[in-house]
DSSP file (Angstrom, degrees, kcal/mol; ACC not computed):
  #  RESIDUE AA STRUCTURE BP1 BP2  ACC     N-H-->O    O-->H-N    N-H-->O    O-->H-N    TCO  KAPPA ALPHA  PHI   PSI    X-CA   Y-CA   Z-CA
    1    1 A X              0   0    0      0, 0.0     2,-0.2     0, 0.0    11,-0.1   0.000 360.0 360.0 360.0 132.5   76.9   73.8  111.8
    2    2 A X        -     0   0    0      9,-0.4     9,-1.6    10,-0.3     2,-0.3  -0.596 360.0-145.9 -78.8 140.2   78.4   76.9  112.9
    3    3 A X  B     -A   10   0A   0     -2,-0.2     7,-0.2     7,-0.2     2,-0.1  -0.835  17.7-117.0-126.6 115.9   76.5   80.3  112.3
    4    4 A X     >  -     0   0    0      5,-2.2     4,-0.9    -2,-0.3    37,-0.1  -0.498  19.2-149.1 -69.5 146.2   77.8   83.5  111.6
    5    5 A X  T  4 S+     0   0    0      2,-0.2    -1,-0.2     1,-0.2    36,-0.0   0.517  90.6  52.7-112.3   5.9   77.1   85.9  114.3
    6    6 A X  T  4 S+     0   0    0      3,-0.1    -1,-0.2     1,-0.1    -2,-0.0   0.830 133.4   8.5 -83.3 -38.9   76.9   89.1  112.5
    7    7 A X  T  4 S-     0   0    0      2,-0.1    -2,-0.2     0, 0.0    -1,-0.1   0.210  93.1-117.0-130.8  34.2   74.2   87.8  109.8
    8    8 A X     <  +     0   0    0     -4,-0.9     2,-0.4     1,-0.2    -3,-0.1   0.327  63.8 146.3 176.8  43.8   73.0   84.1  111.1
    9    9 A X        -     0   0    0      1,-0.0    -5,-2.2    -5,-0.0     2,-0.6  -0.698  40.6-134.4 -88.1 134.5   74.4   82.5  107.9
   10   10 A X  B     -A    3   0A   0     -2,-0.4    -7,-0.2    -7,-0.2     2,-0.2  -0.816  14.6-159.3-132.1 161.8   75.6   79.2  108.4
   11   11 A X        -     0   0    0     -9,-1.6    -9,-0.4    -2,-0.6     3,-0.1  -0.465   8.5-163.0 -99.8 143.9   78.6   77.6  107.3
   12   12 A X  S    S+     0   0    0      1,-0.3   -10,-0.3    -2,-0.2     2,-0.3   0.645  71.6  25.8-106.4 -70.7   79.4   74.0  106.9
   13   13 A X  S    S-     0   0    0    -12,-0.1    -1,-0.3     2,-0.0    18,-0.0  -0.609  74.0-110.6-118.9 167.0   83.1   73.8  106.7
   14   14 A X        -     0   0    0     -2,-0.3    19,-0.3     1,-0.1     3,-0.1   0.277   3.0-153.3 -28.5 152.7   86.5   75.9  107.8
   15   15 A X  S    S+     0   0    0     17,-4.5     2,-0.2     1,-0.3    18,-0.2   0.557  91.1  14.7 -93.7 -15.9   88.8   77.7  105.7
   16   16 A X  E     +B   32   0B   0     16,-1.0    16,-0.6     2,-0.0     2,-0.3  -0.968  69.8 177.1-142.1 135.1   91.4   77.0  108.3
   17   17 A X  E     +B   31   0B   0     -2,-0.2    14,-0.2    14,-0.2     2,-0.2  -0.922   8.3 157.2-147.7 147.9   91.7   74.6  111.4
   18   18 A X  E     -B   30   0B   0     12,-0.6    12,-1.2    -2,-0.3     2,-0.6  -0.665  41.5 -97.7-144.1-141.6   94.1   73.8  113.9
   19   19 A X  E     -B   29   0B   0     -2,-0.2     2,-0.4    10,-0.2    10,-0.2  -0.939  26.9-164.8-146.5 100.9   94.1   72.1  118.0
   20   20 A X  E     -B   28   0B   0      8,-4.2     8,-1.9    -2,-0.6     2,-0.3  -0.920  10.7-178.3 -88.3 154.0   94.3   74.7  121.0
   21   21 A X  E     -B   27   0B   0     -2,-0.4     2,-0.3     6,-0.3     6,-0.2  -0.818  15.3-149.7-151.6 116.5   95.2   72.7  124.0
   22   22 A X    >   -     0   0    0      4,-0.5     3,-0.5    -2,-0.3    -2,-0.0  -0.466  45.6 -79.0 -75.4 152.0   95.4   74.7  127.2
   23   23 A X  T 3  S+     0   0    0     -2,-0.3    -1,-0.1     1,-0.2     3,-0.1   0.126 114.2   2.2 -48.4 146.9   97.9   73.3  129.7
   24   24 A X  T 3  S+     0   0    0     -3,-0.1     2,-0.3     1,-0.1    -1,-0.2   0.812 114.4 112.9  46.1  42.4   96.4   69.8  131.9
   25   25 A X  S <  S-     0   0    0     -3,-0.5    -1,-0.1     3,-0.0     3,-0.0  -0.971  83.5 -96.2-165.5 142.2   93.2   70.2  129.7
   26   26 A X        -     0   0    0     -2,-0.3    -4,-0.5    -3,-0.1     2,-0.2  -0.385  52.5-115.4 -62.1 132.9   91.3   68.2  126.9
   27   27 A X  E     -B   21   0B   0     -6,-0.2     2,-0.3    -8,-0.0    -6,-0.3  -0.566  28.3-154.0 -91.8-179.5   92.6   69.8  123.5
   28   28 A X  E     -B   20   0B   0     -8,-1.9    -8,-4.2    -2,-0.2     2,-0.7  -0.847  10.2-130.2-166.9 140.6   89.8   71.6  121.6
   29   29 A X  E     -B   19   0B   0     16,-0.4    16,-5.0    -2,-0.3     2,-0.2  -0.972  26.6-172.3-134.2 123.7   89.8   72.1  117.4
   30   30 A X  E     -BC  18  44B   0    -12,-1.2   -12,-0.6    -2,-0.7     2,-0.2  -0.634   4.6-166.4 -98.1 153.6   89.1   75.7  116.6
   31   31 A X  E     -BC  17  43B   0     12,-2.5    12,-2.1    -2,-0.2     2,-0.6  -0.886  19.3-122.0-160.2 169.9   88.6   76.6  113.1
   32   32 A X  E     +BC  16  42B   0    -16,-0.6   -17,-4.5    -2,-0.2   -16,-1.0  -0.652  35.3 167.4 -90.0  90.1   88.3   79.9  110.5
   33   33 A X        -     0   0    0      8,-0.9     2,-0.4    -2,-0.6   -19,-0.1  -0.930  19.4-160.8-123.6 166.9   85.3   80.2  108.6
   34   34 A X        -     0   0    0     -2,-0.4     6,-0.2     6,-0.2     5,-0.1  -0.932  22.7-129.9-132.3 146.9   83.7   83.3  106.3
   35   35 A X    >   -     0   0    0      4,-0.8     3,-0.6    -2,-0.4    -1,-0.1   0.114  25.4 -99.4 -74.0-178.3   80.3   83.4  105.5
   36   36 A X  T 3  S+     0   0    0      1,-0.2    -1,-0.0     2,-0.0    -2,-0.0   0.621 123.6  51.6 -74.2 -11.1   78.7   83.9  102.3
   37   37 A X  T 3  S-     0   0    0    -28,-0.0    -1,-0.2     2,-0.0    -3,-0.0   0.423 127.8 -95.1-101.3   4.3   78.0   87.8  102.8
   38   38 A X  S <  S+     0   0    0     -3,-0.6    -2,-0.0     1,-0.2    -4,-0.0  -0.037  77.8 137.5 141.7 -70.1   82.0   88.1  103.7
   39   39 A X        -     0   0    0     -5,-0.1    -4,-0.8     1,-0.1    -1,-0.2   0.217  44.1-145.6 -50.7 144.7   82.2   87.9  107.2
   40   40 A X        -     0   0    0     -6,-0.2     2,-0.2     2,-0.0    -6,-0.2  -0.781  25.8-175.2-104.1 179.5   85.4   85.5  109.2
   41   41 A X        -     0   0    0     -2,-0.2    -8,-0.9   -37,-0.1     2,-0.3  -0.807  21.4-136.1-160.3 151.5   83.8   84.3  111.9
   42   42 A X  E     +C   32   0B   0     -2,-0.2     2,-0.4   -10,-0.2   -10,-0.2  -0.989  36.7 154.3-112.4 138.1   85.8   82.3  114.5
   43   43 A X  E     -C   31   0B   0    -12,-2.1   -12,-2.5    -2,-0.3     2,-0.1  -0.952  43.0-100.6-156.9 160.4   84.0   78.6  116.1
   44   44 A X  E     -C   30   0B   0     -2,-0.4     2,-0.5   -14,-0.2   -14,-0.3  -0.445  34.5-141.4 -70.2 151.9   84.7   75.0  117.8
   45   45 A X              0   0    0    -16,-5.0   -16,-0.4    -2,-0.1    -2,-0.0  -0.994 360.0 360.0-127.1 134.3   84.5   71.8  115.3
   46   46 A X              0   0    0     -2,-0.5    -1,-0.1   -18,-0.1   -16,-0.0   0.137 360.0 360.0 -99.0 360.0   83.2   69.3  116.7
């Protein structure tokens, strides 16, 4: 579970996700989550 890194709250899931995939390279799922105090926060999902 991803952690916010302003106030060490954590979050279970995204408000947003989508798929970087950098050229020749395994692609990777980012996604958008806000904390309880506010905060976005950007992190990998696994």
């Amino acid at each position: 579970m991803p952690k916010c890194p302003k106030c060490g709250a954590e979050v279970s899931t995204p408000t947003k996700q989508w798929t970087l995939a950098p050229k020749g390279r395994k692609p990777v799922t980012i996604g958008l989550f806000k904390c309880p105090n506010g905060h976005f926060f950007r992190a990998g999902v696994k």
